[in-house]
Every structure is written in C-alpha cells, then in structure tokens.
C-alpha positions in Angstrom: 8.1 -26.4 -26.6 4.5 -25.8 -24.8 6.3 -24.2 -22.4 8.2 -21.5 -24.5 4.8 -20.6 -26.1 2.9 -20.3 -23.2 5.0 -17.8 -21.4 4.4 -15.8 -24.4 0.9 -15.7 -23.9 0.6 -12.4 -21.6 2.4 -10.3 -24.2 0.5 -11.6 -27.3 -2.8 -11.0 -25.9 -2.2 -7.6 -25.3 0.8 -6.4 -27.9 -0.2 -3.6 -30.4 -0.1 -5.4 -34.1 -0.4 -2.0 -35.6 3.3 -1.5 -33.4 4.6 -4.9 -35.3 3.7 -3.3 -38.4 5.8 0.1 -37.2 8.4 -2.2 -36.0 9.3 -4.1 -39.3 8.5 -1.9 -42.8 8.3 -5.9 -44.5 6.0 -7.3 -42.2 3.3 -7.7 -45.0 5.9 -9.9 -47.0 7.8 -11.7 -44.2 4.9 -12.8 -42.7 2.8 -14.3 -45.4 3.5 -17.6 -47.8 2.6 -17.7 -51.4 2.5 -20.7 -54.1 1.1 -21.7 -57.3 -1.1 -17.8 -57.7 -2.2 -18.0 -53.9 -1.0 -15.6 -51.1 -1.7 -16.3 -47.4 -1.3 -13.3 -45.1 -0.8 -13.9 -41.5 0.6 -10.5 -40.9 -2.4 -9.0 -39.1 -1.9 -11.4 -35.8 0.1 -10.6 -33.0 2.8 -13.2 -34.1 6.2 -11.9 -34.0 9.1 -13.3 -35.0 10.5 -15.2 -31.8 6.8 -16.7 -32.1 7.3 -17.6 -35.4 10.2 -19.3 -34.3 8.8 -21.1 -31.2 6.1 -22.4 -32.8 7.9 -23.6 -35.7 10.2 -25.8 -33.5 7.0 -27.1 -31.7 5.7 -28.5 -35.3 9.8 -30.1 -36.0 9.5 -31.6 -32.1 5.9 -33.0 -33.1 7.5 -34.6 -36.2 5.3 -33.4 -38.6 7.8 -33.9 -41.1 8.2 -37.4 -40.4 4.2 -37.9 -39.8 3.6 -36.2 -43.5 6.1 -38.4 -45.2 3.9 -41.5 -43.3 0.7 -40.1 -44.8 2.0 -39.9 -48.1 3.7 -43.2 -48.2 0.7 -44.8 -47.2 1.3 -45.7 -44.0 -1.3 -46.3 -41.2 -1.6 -43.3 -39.6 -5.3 -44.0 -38.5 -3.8 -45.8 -35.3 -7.2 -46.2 -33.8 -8.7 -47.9 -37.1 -5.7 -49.9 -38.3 -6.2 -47.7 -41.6 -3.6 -45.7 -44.2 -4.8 -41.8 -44.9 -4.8 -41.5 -48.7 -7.2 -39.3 -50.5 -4.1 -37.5 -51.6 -3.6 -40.5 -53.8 -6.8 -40.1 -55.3 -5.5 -36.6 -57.1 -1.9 -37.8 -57.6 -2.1 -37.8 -61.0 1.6 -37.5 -62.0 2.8 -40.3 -59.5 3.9 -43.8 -60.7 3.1 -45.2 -57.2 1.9 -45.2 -54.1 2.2 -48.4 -52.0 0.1 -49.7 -49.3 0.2 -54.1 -48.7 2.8 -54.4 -50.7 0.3 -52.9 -53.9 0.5 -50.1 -55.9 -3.3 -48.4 -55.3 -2.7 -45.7 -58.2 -3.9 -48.3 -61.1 -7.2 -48.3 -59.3 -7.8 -45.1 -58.5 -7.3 -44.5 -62.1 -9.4 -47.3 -63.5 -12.4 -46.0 -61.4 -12.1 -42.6 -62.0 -11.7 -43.4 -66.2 -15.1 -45.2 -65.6 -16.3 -42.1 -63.7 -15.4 -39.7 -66.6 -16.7 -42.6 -69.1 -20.3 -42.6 -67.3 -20.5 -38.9 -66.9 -19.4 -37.9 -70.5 -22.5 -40.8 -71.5 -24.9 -38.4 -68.9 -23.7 -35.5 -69.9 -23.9 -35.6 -73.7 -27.5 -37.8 -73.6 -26.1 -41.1 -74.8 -27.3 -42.4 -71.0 -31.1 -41.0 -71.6 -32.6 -38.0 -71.0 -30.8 -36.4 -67.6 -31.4 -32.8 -66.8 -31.2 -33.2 -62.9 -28.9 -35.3 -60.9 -30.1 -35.6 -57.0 -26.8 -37.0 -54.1 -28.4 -37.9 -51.2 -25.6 -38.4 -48.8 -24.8 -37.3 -45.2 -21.7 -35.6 -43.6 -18.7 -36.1 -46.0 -20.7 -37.6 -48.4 -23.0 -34.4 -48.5 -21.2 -31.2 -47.4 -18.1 -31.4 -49.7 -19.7 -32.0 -53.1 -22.3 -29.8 -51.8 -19.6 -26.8 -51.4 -17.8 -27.9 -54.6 -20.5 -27.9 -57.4 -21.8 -24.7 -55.6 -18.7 -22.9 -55.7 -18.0 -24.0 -59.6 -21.3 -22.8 -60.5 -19.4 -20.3 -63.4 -18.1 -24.1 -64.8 -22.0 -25.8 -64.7 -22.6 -27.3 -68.3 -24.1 -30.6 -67.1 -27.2 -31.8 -65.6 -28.2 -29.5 -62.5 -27.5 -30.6 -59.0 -29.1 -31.1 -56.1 -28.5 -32.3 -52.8 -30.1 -34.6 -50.2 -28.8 -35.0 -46.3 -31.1 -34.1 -43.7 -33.1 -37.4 -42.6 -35.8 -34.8 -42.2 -38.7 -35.9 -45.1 -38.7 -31.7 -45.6 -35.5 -31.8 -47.3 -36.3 -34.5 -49.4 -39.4 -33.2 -50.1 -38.6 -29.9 -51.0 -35.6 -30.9 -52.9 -37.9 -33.1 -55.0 -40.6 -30.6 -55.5 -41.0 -29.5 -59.2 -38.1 -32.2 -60.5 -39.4 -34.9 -63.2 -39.0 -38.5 -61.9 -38.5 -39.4 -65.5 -35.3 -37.2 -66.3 -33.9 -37.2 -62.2 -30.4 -39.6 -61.8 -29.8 -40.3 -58.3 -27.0 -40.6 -56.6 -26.8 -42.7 -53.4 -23.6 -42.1 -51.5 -22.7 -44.2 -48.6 -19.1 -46.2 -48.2 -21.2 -49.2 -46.3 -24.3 -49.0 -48.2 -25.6 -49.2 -45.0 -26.0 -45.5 -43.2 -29.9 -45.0 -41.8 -30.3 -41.6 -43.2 -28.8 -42.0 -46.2 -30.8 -45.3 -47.1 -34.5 -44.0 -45.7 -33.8 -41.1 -48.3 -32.6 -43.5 -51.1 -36.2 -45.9 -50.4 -38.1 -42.3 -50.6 -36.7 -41.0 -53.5 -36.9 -44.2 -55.3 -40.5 -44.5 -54.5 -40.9 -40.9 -55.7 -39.4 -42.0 -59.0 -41.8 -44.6 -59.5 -40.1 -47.3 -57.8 -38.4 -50.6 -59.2 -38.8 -49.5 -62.6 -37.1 -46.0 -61.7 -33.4 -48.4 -60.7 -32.1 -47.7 -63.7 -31.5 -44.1 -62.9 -29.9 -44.8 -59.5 -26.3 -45.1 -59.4 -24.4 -46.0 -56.0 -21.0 -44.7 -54.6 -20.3 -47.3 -52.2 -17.4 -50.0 -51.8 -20.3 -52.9 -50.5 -21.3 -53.9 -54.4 -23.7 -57.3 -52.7 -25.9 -54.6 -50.6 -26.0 -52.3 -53.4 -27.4 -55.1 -55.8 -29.9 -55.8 -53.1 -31.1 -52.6 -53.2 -31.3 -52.7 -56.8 -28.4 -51.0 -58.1 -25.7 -53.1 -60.9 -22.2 -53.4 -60.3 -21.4 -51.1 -63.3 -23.4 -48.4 -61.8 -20.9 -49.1 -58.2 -18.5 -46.6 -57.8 -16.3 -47.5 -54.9 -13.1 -46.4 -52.4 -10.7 -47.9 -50.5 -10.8 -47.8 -46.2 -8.0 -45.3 -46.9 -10.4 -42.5 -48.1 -12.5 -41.2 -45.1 -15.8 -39.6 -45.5 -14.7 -36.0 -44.9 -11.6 -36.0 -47.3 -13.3 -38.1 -50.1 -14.5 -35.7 -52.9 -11.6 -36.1 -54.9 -13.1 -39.7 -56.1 -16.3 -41.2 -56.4 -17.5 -39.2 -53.6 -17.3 -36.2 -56.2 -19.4 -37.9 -58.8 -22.3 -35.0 -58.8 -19.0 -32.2 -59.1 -17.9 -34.1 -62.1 -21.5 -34.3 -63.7 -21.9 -30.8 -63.1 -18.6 -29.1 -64.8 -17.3 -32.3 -66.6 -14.6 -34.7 -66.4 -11.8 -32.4 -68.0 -12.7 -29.4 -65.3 -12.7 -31.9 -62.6 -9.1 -32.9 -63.3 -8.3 -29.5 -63.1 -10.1 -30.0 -59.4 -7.8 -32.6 -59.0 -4.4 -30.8 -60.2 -5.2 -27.9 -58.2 -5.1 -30.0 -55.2 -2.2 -32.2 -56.6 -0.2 -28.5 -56.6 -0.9 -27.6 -53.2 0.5 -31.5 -52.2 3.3 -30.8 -53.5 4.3 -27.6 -51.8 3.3 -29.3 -48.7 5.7 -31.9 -49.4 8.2 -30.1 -50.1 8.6 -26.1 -48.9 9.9 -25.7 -45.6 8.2 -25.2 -42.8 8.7 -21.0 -42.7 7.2 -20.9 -46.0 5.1 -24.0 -46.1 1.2 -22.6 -46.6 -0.4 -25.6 -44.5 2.1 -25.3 -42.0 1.6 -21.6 -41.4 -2.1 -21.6 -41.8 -2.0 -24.3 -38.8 0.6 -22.6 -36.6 -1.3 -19.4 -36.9 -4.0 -20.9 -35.8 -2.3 -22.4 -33.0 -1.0 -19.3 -31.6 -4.5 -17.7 -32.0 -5.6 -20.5 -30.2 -3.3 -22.1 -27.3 -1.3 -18.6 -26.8 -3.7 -15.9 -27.3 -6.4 -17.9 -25.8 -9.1 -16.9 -28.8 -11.7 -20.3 -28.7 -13.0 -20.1 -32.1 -12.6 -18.8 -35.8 -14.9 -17.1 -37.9 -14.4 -18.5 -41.6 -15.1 -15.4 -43.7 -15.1 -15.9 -47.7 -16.0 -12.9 -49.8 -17.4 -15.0 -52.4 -21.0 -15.8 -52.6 -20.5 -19.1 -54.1 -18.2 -20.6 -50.9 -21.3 -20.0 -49.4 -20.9 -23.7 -47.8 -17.0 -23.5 -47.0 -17.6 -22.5 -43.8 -19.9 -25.5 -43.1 -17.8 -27.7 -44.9 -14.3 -26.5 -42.9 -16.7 -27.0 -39.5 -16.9 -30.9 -40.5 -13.0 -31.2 -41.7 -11.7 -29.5 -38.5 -13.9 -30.4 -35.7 -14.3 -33.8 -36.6 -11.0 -34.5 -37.2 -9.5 -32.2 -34.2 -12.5 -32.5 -32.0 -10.9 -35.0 -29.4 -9.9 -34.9 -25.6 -7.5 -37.9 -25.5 -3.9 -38.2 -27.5 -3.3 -41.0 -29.7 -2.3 -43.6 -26.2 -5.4 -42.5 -24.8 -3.9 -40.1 -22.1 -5.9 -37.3 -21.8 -5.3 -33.9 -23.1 -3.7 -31.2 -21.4 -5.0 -28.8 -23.5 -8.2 -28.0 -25.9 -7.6 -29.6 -29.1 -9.0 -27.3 -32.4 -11.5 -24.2 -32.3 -15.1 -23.8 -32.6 -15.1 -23.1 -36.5 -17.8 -21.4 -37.8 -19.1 -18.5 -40.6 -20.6 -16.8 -43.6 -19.4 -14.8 -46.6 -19.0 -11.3 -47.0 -20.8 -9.0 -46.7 -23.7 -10.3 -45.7 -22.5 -11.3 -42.4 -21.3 -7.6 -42.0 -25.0 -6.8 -41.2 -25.7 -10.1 -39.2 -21.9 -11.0 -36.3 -19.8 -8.8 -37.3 -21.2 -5.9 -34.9 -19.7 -9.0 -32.0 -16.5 -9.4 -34.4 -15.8 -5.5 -34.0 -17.0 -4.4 -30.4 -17.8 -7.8 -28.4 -15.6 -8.3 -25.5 -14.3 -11.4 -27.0 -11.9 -11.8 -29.4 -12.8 -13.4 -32.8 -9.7 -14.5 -35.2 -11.0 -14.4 -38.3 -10.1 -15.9 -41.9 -10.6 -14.0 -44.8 -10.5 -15.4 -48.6 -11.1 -13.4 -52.0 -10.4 -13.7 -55.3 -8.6 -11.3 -57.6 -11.0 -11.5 -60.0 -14.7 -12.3 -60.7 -16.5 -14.1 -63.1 -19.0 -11.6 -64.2 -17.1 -8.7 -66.3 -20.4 -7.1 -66.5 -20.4 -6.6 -63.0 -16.9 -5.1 -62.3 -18.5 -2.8 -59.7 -20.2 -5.2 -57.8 -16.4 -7.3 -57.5 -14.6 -3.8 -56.6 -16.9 -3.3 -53.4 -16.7 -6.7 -52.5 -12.7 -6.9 -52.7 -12.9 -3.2 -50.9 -15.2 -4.7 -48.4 -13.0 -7.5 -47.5 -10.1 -5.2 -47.1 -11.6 -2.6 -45.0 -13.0 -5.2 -42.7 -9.2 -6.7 -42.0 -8.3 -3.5 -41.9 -10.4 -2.4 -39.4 -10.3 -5.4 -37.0 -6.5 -4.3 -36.8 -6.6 -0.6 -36.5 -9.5 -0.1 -34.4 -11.1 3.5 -33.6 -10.1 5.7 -30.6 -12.0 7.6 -28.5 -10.8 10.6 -29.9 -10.9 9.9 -33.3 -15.0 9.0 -32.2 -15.6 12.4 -30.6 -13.1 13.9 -33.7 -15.9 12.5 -36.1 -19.0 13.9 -34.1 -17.6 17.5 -33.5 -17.5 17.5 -37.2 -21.3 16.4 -37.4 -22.5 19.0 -34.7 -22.9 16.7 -31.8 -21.2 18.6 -28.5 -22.3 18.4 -25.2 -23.4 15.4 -23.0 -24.4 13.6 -26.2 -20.8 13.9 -27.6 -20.1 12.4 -24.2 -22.4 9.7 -23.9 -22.3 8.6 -28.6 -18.2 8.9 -28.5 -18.1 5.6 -26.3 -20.6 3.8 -28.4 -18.2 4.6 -31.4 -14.7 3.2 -30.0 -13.6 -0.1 -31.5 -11.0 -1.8 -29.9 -9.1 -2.9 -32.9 -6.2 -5.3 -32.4 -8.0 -8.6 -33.3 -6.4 -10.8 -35.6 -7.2 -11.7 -39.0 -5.4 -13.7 -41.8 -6.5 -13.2 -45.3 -6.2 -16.3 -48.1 -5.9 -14.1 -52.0 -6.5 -16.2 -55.0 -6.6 -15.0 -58.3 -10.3 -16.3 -59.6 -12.4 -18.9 -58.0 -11.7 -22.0 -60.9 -11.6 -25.6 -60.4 -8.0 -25.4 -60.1 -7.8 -23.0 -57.3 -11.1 -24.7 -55.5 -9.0 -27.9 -55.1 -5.8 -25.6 -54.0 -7.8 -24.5 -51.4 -9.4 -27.5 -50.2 -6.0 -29.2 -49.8 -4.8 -26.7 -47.9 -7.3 -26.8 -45.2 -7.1 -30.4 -45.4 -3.4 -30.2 -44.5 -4.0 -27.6 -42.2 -6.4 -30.0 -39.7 -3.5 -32.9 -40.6 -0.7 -30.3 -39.2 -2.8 -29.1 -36.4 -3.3 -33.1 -35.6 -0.3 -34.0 -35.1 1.0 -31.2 -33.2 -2.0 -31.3 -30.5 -0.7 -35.7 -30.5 -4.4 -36.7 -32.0 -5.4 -38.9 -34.4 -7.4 -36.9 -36.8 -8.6 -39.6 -39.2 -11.0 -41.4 -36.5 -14.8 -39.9 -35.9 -15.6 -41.8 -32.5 -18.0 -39.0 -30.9 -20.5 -39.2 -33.9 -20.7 -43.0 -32.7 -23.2 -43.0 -29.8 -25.8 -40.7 -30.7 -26.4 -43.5 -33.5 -26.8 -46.2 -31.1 -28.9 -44.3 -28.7 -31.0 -43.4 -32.0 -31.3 -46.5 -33.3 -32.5 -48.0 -29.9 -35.4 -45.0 -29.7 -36.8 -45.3 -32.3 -39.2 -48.0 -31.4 -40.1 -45.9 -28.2 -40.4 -43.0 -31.1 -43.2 -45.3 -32.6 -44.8 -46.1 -29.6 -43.1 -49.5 -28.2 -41.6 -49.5 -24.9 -38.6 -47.0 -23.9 -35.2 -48.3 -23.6 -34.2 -49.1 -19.9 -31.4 -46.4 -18.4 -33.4 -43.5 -20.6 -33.6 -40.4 -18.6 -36.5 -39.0 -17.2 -36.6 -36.1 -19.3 -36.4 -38.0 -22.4 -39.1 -40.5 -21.6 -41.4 -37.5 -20.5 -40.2 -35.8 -24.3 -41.7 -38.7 -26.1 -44.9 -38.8 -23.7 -45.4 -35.2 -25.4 -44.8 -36.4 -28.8 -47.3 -38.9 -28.8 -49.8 -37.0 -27.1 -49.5 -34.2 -30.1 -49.5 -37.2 -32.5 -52.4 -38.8 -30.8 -54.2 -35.0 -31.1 
C-alpha cells in the first residue's frame, strides 16, 4: 500500500488544489467529515480522490479496525509494557462494561470519580474550608492537559481559581506562588508513582511555603501509590488514583482532571466527559471515508509521507486553546515519536511530524510571514468556533472568524506575479521599483490547510476535540506499525540527571561524562563560587 502512495508523491507535491476545486463543484462537501455539530475540512490539500482511496486501504491493511476494537475491549495493546489502553473507559458513561482480567473496571472508575465530584462539590461550596485557589503541580501529562482544559473553559470558571506548577525550575514555583494566601491555597500533587523528582521537589517547596506539616491538610494527591502518599503526609481519602491502563498523556478524563473539575464543577465536567464519549462513538462506528479520526490521520499522512511536508503548524483561532498546541506536541510526538516498529525492526520511514503552534492571529504577526513565502511548505490546522462567548464583543469574533478564513484561503490561492504588479500600477509604483516590489509581493499559494469548525468552545465540544486528536495519534500509530502508548526516549535523560546531580553540587562527575559537560559544570561552579 506504501507503494501505491508513494508513486503519487511527484504529482501531489506539485498539483494545483485551486484545479481540484475547478475539477469537482462538491469538493468542499466530499472532502470533509462532520458529527455531533463539528465539521472537519480536508478539502484544501492536494488529496484527490484515488488518494483518498489509497490511503484508506493502507489504514484497512494496517487493521485499524481490528486494532480499535482491541483498544476498546481492553486489550493489551501497550505490547512493550504488558498494559491495556483505556482512558476511553474513563468517559464511558453509558457502558455497562468494559472487561480487562476477567473484571469489569467501569464500577471503579465510577466510584472514584463520585468521590471526585463529592470532594469538589465540599471545595467548591466551602463545606471543605475556605479555598479560593487551587495550585496542580504536575509534569508532562499530569500538567499540560488540565493546563489546556481549565484554560480553555475559562467562560465555565465558578470554582476556586487555578494555577499550575511543572517546571522543576524554583521560578515557576515561585512566581506561581507569589501573591496566593497559604491559608486559603489547596494543592494538588499529581504523580501516578508518587515518586517523579520534579513533581515531588515542588510538592516539598510548596508545602514548606504553606507552612509546612500543619498546611497537609490542604494537600490532596492524585496518585495510585496510597503507602508513599501517606508518607508524605497525605490520607487515603484525599488519594485519588488510576489504573496502569490510563497513561499520563491521555489521563485528564479522571483524577488527572481534578483541578478542571474544581474549576467549572462536576456537572460541566461530565459534559467534558460526554463530549468525548460522542466523538468515541463515531470512531467506533462511522466508516472509515467519513470517520473524523480516521481522516484527520490519513490527511496528515499524505501531508506527511506523500507530500514530504515534516511538520504541522497547530493553528486555533481561539485565544483560550492558547495551550492546545503544546498539549497536541506531547499527545503526538510522544506517542508517535519512535524509530523502531512494534518487533523492534527499524523504520523505513519517519514516524509523526514536528507538531508545533499558536492561535490566531497573533501568530499572523510572528511565523506566518515563513507559513506564506518560506520555501518550505507548512500544512497547517486550523480550528474556530461558530460562536463566541462574549455577545458584547460580536466584532471582535467576526474579525477573528474572517481572519481564520482569509488565512486558509490564502495559503491555497496564493498571489501572482501579475496580480502583484496589477496591485502597484494601481498605487503609482512603475518603473524599476514595480520591477524589483512585484517579486517581493508573489505568494506561492498551494499549501495545504485543513480547518476543524465547532459551534462554541463548551465543555462538551473541548472533550470532542480532545478525543479526536487522541484518536488521530492512535490511527496514525498503528498505520506507521508503532506502539504509541510507551514513552521510552523520556527515559534516559532521567538517569543521566539523576546521576549529575551530585557533580551539579559539587561531588565528583560520573565516569563516561563527556568533556564538554564536565567542562559545563566547571563553569557553573566557578559562577557559583563568584
């Protein structure tokens, strides 16, 4: 199937979209999938229809199918850790079962998150003491996804206000801290092992802040090791835990979520839940041609492997998915991020795109001047919503949807050199310096972009669109042959860490450390020493 799509590759680069668009008058409909109030529009990429068809059999020969029903069953589909893949259980809220061992997991999952929604409502209203900030220190998946979430649902904040810890780095904590009152500040520590360095320096700092061992009671843990949580000083009925099935990046749908739920309640954070819960089930159960997930990752595919584009610029025209593009760099390049297939054969091919970006329109005056005229080609992924939340500022959403547009718009259509020297004979400008400002005007156009429409940015349609993306990197996984629920690369920069840290401090350097390093740490002491 490789095959097929790779001698398309010379004509995709190079084909006209604008001409696909001339060629088929429902292009714009036959090329985008839309469920549940959401439309994704793939029609501005140089797919065509034998494409379509190609790389759809690729994902039918990869056994996606098969692979999803795995997932969903609760199968072990982490190979490399012996592990199930189930944070869709964690927002199946209309199933009656899901087994894995031989037990159904779903009476859990809904015992802890009752005691979630039992704790928060007792934060919330006051019943739990005086609360009017709630600080999650956490790192990576523990961090960045409630991060993006409580930011995003900022219209739905009626709790305690939110913070957020990550960086081992004492500014962050510092600065975080700064003008918070230890006496009405709940922290939340977030680590599956209890036992993550940068997470538990932070926790020891900001208990100390607090006032230390009398400050416990305002800790709560999210954690699955209960003995190392007491140790640190935190009860079992402050514990929140997940199963081995949850990983890190995929876990805000439980206890990981904990500061989303405090901030816009238990009831909106089931609507979280059900948003994602919708999008499962059209993954489930479309078929593949008009399967969102599926699509979003084949488009990406051919952008990829057959057009030869190396990265993807996440674009959302919404201030408050400010941290969706960080986020989506975590879910997709750790998960796809990986050089060897499941048997340990090396690839043949690069495996997932450098994913990164910013919302619109402030990155219009920052990377978009390289999106429009750099020599390489940037696919780019647009979202927007319908609507806004601010009716008072109907004005300020119109420019912003007309922004997005025009952008897509003009990625695809490009501008001429005649239409450049056009638009300066009708300013005045003849001559050599028509000449010379007409080349500086041309855009090349043809560069693809998708565009994700939602109607209003709501708890519901957050979790529909985190699902989807999650789906997406599951999709793009098995295709490329990957396990995409294993994180082995973040693995030895901890050990090598952990072993400098004494040198850091002044003790002797680890044998086999390079030259450069040792003569780094030479220069840090001497500026300490100073």
């Amino acid at each position: 199937m490789w095959t097929e799509l790779d001698a398309m590759s010379g004509d995709a680069r190079v084909r006209p979209i604008s001409g696909l668009f001339d060629a088929d008058a429902t292009r714009a409909e036959g090329f985008s999938v839309e469920t549940d109030g959401v439309l994704f529009d793939y029609s501005k990429t140089s797919m065509d229809v034998d494409g379509r068809v190609a790389l759809l059999a690729l994902a039918e020969a990869a056994g996606v199918a098969e692979k999803r029903a795995s997932m969903f069953a609760g199968a072990a589909i982490n190979e490399t850790e012996g592990r199930a893949v189930l944070h869709t259980a964690l927002r199946a809220l209309d199933a009656d079962a899901i087994i894995v061992d031989g037990e159904n997991v779903l009476p859990e999952v809904a015992a802890t998150r009752a005691r979630m929604s039992t704790f928060a409502r007792a934060v919330r209203d006051g019943s739990f003491g005086r609360i009017t900030d709630v600080v999650n220190i956490g790192i990576g998946g523990s961090d960045l996804g409630p991060l993006m979430a409580v930011l995003a649902l900022a219209p739905y904040h009626d709790g305690p206000k939110c913070h957020f810890i990550s960086n081992v780095d004492g500014g962050d904590l510092t600065d975080t801290l700064a003008g918070l009152d230890p006496a009405s500040t709940m922290f939340i520590v977030a680590s599956k092992t209890f036992t993550t360095q940068e997470t538990l320096l932070n926790a020891k700092s900001a208990l100390a802040w607090a006032g230390g061992t009398s400050a416990l009671g305002r800790f709560v843990a999210i954690s699955t090791a209960v003995e190392k949580c007491a140790e640190f000083g935190i009860p079992a009925e402050r514990v929140f835990g997940f199963e081995d099935w949850v990983g890190g990046r995929n876990s805000m749908w439980g206890p990981i979520g904990f500061a989303i739920m405090l901030a816009i309640g238990p009831d909106a954070f089931e609507s979280f839940l059900r948003g994602a819960q919708s999008m499962d089930q059209h993954f489930q159960n479309a078929e593949f041609g008009q399967n969102m997930p599926v699509m979003l990752a084949l488009t990406g595919i051919w952008n990829q492997q057959v057009c030869g584009h190396p990265t993807r610029a996440v674009l959302p025209y919404e201030q408050r998915l400010s941290r969706l593009p960080a986020y989506l760099q975590q879910l997709e390049m750790e998960s796809n991020g990986k050089s060897v297939a499941l048997d340990g054969s090396p690839l043949d091919r690069v495996a997932g795109p450098i994913v990164w970006g910013e919302p619109g329109t402030n990155g219009q005056h920052a990377f978009y001047q390289l999106i429009h005229q750099g020599r390489q080609v940037v696919p780019c992924e647009f979202l927007i919503g319908a609507e806004g939340h601010e009716p008072e500022l109907m004005a300020h959403h119109r420019a912003l949807v007309a922004n997005c547009l025009a952008q897509s718009e003009a990625l695809l259509r490009g501008r001429t050199e005649d239409e450049a020297r056009a638009q300066l004979v009708e300013k005045g400008v003849a001559g050599a310096k028509l000449d010379q400002l007409a080349k500086h005007r041309v855009f090349s156009g043809n560069r693809p972009s998708t565009t994700l429409l939602y109607p209003r940015l709501t708890p519901y349609v957050l979790g529909q669109i985190v699902a989807l993306y999650e789906h997406r990197v599951f999709v793009e996984g098995v295709i490329y042959g990957i396990n995409s629920f294993d994180q082995w690369g973040v693995e030895l920069g901890k050990e090598l860490a952990g072993g400098l840290v004494p040198a850091v401090e002044g003790q002797d350097v680890p044998e086999g450390t390079s030259a450069s390093t040792v003569r780094l740490l030479e220069k840090i002491r001497h500026h300490r020493d100073r």
